[in-house]
C-alpha positions in Angstrom: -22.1 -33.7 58.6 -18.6 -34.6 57.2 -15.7 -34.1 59.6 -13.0 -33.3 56.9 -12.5 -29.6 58.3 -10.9 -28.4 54.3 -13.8 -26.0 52.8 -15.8 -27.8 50.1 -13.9 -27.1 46.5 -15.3 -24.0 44.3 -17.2 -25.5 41.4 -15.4 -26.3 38.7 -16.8 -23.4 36.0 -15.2 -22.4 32.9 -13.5 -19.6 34.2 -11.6 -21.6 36.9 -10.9 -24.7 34.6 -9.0 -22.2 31.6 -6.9 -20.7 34.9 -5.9 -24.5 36.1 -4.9 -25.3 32.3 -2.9 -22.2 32.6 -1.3 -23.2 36.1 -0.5 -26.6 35.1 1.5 -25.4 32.3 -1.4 -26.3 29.5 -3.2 -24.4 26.7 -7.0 -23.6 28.1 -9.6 -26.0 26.6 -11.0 -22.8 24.6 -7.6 -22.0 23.0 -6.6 -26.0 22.4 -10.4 -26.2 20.9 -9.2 -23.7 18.7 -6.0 -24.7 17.8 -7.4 -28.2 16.8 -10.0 -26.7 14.6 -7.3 -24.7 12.9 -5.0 -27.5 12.1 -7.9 -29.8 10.9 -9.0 -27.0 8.9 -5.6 -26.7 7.3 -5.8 -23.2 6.5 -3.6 -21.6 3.9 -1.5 -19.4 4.2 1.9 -17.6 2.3 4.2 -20.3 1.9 1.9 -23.0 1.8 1.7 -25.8 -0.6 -1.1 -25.4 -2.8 -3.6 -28.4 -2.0 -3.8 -30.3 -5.4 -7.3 -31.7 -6.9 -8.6 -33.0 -10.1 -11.4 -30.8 -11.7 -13.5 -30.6 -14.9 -13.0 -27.3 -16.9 -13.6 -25.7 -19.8 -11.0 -26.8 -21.5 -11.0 -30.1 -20.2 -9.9 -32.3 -17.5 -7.0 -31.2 -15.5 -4.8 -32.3 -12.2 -3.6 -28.9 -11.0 -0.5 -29.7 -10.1 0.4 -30.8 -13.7 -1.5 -28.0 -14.7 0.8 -25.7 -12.8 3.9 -27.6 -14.3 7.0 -24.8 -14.2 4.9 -22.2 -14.8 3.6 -19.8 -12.1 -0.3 -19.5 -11.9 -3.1 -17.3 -10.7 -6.0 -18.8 -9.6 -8.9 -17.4 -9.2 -12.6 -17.6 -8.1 -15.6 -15.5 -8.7 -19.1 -15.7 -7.2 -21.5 -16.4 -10.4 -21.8 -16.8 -13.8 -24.3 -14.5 -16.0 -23.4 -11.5 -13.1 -22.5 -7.8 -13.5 -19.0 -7.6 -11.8 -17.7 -11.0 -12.3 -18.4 -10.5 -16.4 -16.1 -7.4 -16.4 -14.0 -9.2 -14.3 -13.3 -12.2 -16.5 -13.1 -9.8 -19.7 -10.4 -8.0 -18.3 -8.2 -11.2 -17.2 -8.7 -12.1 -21.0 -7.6 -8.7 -21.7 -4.8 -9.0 -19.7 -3.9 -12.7 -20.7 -1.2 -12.4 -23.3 1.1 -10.2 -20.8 0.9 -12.8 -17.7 1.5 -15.3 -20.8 4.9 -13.2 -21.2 5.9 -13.8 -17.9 5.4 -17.7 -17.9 2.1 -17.3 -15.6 -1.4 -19.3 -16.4 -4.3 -18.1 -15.9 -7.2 -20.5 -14.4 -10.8 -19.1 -12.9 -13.1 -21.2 -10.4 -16.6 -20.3 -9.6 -19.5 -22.8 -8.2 -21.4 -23.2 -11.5 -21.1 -26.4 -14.8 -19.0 -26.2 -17.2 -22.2 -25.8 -19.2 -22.6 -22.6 -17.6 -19.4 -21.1 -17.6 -19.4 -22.2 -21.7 -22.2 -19.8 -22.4 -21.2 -17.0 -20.5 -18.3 -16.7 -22.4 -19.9 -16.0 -25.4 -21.1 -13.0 -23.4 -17.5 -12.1 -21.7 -16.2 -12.2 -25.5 -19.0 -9.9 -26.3 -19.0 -7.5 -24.4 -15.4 -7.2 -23.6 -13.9 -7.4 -27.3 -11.6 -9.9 -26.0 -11.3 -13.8 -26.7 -11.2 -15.8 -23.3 -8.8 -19.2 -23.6 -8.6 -19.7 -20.1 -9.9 -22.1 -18.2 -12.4 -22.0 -15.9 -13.5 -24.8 -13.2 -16.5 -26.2 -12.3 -16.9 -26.3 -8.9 -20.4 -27.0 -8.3 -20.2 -29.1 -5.0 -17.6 -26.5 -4.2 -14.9 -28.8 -3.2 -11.9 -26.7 -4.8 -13.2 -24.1 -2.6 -13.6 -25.2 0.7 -9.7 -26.7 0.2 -8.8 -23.1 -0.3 -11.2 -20.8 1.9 -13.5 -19.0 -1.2 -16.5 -19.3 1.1 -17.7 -16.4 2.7 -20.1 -17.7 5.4 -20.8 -14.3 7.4 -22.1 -12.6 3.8 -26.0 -14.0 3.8 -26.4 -12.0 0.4 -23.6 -14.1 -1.4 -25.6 -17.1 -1.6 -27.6 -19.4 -3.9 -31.3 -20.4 -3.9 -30.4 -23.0 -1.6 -28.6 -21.3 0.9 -25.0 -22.4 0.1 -22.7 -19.9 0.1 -20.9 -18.9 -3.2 -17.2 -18.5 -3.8 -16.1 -15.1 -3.1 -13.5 -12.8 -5.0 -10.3 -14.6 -3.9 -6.9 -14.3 -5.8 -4.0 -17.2 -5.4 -0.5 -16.3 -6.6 1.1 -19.8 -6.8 4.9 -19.9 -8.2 6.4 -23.1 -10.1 7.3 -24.8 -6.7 3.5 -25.1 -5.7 4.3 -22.3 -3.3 1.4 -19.7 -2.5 3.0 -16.5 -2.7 -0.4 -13.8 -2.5 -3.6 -14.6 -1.2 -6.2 -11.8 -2.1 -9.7 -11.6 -1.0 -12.7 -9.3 -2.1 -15.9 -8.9 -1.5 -18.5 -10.1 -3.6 -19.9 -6.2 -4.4 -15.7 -5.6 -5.1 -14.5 -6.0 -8.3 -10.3 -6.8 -8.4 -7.5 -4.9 -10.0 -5.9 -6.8 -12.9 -3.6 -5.1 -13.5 -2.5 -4.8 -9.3 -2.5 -8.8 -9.9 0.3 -8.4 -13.0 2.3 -6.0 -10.5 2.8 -8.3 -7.5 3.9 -11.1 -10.3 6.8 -8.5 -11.6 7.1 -7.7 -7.8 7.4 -11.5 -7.1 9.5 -12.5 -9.9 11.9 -9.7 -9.7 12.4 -10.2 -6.2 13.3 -14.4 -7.0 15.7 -13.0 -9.4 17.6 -10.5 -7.6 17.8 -9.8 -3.6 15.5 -6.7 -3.7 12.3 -5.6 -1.9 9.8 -3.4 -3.8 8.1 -0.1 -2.2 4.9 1.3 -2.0 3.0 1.3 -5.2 6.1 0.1 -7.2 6.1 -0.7 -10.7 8.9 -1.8 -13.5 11.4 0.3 -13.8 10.8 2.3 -10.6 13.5 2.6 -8.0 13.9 -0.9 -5.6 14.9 -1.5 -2.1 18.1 -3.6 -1.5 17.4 -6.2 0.5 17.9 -6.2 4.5 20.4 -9.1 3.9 22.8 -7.7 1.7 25.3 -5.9 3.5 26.6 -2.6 2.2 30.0 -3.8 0.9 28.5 -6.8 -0.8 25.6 -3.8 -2.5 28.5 -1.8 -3.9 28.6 -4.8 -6.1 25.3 -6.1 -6.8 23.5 -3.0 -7.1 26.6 -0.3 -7.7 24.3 2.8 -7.9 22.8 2.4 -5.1 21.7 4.9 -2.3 21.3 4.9 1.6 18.6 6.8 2.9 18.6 5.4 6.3 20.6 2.6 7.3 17.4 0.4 7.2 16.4 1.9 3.8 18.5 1.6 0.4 17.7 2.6 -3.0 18.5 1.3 -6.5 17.9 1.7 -10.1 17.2 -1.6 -11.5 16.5 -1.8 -15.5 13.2 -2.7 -16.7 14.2 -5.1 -18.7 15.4 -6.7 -15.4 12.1 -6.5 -13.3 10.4 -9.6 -14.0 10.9 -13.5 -14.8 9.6 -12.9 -18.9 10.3 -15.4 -21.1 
C-alpha cells in the first residue's frame, strides 16, 4: 500500500482534459481539432481571394485568373448535364448573358462532367431555351475546381453519381476584378437559382464601389439607396444633396439609374 497520503488523481477523461486546456489558458483539444481542420480546409469566405486553377472548357483552355482579367465574373456550378433544372438553368444565364456583358461581368459554369458532355447538351440548352450559349463551361470531372471552392454537398446522398461521389451543388461565386469574392450563393440541388437576383447584387455591388451607399431590401436600379454609415451628415448634404433622415441610423437618397451600376 503506498504511503503518499494525496488521493489517487481522477482519470484523465475527455471532459476533465477540455476543462484543464481551458484553465491553463488553452483552446480544448476538440475546438483546436477544429480550428486546424478549418485552416487546412481553407474555407472561403467574403473577401477571400479566389483560389486560381487551370481547367479545360468549352471554349478552350483557360487559367482563371487571366480569365478573370479586369472584368468581374460569376462562377457558377451545377449538378449534371442532360438534367431538368440545371438545363433551364443554363438557358436562362444565356438569356441573361448580353446584360452581365454590359456591366463588364463574364460568365463561366462548372459542373463534374467532359467537355464532351457539356458540348452536347448545349445543343439541347440552345434548343429548348431559344437562346445561343457562348459561355464557357468547365470540366471538372475529378472535381478538383470544386473541392477548392466547397460545391460538394456530402450530407445530400441523392446528389450523387453511380459511384457514390458527390456532385457539385448549385453554388453562385460573385468575384470582382481584384480576385475578391464578393457573394457566395448556395442551392440545393432540387433549387433552381434566380438569374436575374444574380444581375441585382452585381448592380448592388458595383453601385456600392462607385459611390458610398448601401442598398435595402429587395432594391433594384433606380430605387431609393441608403447613405452609407460612414458618411457624416454634413459631408451627405454634398454627396447625396437630396437626401432624407429617417432615423439617425437610416438615410435615404435618390440616385439616378444611370448611376446604379459599373456598365461599360
Amino acid at each position: 500500500m503506498s504511503s503518499d497520503p494525496r488521493p489517487a488523481p481522477y482519470p484523465a477523461t475527455p471532459l476533465r482534459r477540455w476543462w484543464r486546456a481551458l484553465k491553463n489558458g488553452h483552446q480544448p483539444p476538440a475546438v483546436a481539432q477544429r480550428a486546424s481542420f478549418y485552416q487546412a480546409k481553407g474555407s472561403l469566405r467574403l473577401g477571400s481571394i479566389a483560389p486560381n486553377f487551370k481547367a479545360e472548357t468549352t471554349t478552350g483552355p483557360i487559367d482563371f485568373h487571366e480569365f478573370i482579367g479586369d472584368k468581374w465574373v460569376v462562377l457558377f456550378s451545377h449538378p449534371e448535364d442532360y438534367t431538368p433544372v440545371c438545363t433551364t438553368e443554363l438557358g436562362a444565364f444565356a438569356k441573361l448573358e448580353p446584360e452581365f456583358t454590359k456591366r463588364g461581368v463574364k460568365l463561366i459554369g462548372l459542373s463534374a462532367n467532359t467537355i464532351e458532355s457539356h458540348g452536347g447538351w448545349i445543343k439541347d440548352i440552345d434548343e429548348i431555351s431559344g437562346s445561343k450559349l457562348s459561355f464557357p463551361i468547365i470540366g471538372d470531372k475529378e472535381r478538383k475546381v470544386a473541392y477548392a471552392y466547397d460545391m460538394l454537398d456530402h450530407q445530400d446522398t441523392t446528389n450523387v453519381d453511380a459511384k457514390g461521389i458527390a456532385f457539385t451543388i448549385r453554388s453562385v461565386f460573385i468575384i470582382d476584378p481584384k480576385k475578391t469574392i464578393r457573394l457566395i450563393l448556395s442551392y440545393p440541388a432540387s433549387t433552381g437559382r434566380n438569374t436575374a437576383e444574380v444581375l441585382r447584387v452585381v448592380d448592388s455591388l458595383q453601385t456600392g464601389d462607385k459611390h458610398r451607399i448601401t442598398t435595402p431590401i429587395n432594391w433594384i436600379p433606380g430605387d431609393d439607396v441608403i447613405v452609407h454609415p460612414s458618411v457624416k451628415n454634413e459631408e451627405a448634404k454634398t454627396l447625396f444633396p437630396q437626401f432624407r433622415i429617417v432615423k439617425p441610423y437610416l438615410r435615404f437618397t435618390p440616385l439616378p439609374k444611370d448611376q446604379t451600376s459599373a456598365a461599360v
